[in-house]
Structure formats: C-alpha cells, structure tokens
N, C-alpha and C positions, 0 to 999 in steps of 0.2 A: 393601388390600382391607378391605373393613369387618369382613367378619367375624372379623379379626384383631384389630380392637380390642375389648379385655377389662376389664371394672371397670366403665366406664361407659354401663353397658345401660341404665339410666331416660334418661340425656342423649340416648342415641344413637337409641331409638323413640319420645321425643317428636321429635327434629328433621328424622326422617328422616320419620313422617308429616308434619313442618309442611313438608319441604319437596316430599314427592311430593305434595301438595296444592296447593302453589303449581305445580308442574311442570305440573298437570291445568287449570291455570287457575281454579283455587279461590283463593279469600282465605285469607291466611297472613300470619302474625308475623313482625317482624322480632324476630332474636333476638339478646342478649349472652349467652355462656359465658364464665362468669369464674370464677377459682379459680387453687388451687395451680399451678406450673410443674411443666411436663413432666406433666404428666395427661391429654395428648391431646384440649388442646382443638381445635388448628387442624387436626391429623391427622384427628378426627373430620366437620368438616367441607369439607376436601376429599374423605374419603371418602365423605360421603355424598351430596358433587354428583356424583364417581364412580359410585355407584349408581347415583342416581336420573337419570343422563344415559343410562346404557344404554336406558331406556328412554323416554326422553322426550329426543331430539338435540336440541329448541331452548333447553333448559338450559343455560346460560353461566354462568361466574363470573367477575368479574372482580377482580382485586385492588385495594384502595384503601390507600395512604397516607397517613399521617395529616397531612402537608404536602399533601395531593392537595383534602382536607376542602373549602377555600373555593371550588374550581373544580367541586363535584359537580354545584349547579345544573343546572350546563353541560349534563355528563353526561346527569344525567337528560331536559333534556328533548332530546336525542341518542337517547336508549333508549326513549321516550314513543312514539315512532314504529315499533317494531322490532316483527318478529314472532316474534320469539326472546324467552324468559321470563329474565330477568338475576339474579343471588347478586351482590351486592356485597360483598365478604368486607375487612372491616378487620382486621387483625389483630395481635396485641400492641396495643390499642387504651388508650392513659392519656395524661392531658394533667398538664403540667405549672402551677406557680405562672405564670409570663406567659405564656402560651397561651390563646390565645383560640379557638383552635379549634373547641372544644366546641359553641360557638354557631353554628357552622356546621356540627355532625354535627345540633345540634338541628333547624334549618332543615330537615334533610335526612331525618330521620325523621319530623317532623308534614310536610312535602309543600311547603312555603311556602303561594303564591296560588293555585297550581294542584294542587297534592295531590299525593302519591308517586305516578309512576306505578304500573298496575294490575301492569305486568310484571316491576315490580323489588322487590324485598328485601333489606336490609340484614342482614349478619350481621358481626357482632364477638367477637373474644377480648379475654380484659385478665386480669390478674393482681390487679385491682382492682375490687370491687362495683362502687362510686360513678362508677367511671373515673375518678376524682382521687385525689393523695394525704390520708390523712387529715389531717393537719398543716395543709395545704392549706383545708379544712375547718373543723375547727376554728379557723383563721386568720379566716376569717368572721365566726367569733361576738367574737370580741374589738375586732375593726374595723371592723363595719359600723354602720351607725345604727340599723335593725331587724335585729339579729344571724340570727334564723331565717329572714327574707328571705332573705339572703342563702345561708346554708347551701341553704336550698332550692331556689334558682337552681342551685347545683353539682350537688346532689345529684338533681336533677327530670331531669337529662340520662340516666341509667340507668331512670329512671322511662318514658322515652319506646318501650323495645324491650316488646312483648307479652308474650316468651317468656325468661325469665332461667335458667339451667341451670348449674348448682353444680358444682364441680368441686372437691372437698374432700379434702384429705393423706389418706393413707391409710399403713397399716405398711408394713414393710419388703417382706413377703411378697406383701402384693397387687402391691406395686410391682414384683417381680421378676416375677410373672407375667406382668405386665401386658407388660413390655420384652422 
C-alpha cells in the first residue's frame, strides 16, 4: 500500500500526481526513477498504479522486458486503439556494451512516425542515471571520431523521459525505517 512507503515522499507526490493525471486523460510524462538499490523504486510504482486504479479501473500496467524493447512498436500500436489508459513499466532498466536496445526504447519514447500514443506512458527503474555503464561512456570518448557525439547518443536516451526522480542512499536509520 502506498502509504507504507516512507523516505521517498517528493518521488512518490510528483509521480502519483503525473500519474493520476494521465489516469484522467490529461497529458503526463514518461518517467525514469533511478538511484540506489532497494530504495523502492519499483515498489513505488506499482503502488502507485495500485492507488491510482482504485479509482480510475481503465488504468493497466503492463510489464516490459528489456529483450521485449525491439517488439514495442507492435505494442503500441495494439494499445493505440484501446479504451483503457496503459503504464508501461520497464524495470531494473540498463543496457549493456553490445546492446543495442536502447535505440529502440528511444524510438519508443519520441513515438516514431506516428507519435506515442495518447493512452500510454512509459515508466522505468535503473540503478543507473544514463541507463548505461559509465565505462561504457566514457568508452565513446576515446573511440569515436567526434568523441561528444558520441557520448551524446548514449547519454540523450535518459534525456528522453520528462520526469527523472532521484533515489539517493540514505543512513542506516532511515533505511531501517523505511523496511
């Protein structure tokens, strides 16, 4: 239940407004929560499709795989048509050195030719800002031909969610509370 989640009250009343906004058929962000493990990033957001479903039933979430990425297309335009409002929840969401994936979570949050549809929203966890390894990263600058091209291609992929929400270590204490 939401109200059981403790510590992260600025994450949990921006996302719960962006998402009882999207629920009402308002325009809403797709969002990355990124940060520490075990901070309640994914717990947060299933609780807060839990809330926000009590009241609005055509609230769905479905879960995405990060091997699922190249087939969302599909997906969406599957859901384009629906009269139920979709969460698309990626979760633990990081790519690796040959992974190409990313270029197709990219596709998936600018919309491609026909634009995201109106009823869906992307949401992501990661253990990682960028969603890549740094190493990964800085691998760019050393090997490419315009070195910040490159970084910017990896790094432009976190740039694409609206709503970014911090999840940052905390002491020992808060942590006990929290659990």
């Amino acid at each position: 239940d939401l109200p059981l989640l403790v510590g992260v009250d600025r994450a949990r009343d921006t996302l719960l407004a962006n998402t009882r906004q999207f629920a009402a058929g308002l325009p809403a962000n797709n969002a990355l929560l990124w940060g520490a493990r075990g901070m309640g990033k994914s717990s947060l957001v299933k609780a807060i499709h839990a809330d926000v479903h009590a009241s609005h039933e055509d609230l769905r979430i479905v879960e995405l795989q990060r091997e699922d990425l190249p087939s969302v297309g599909r997906l969406l335009n599957l859901l384009r048509g629906a009269s139920q409002r979709f969460i698309l929840f990626c979760d633990d969401l990081s790519f690796g050195h040959d992974d190409a994936h990313y270029k197709s979570l990219k596709a998936v949050l600018d919309g491609g030719i026909e634009g995201r549809p109106d009823n869906v929203v992307l949401y992501a966890t990661s253990n990682r800002r960028h969603l890549m390894p740094r190493d990964m990263i800085e691998n760019e600058r050393g090997s490419a031909i315009n070195p910040s091209e490159a970084v910017e291609e990896k790094v432009s992929l976190s740039d694409r969610f609206g709503l970014w929400l911090g999840f940052h270590p905390c002491d020992q204490e808060q942590y006990l509370t929290m659990i």
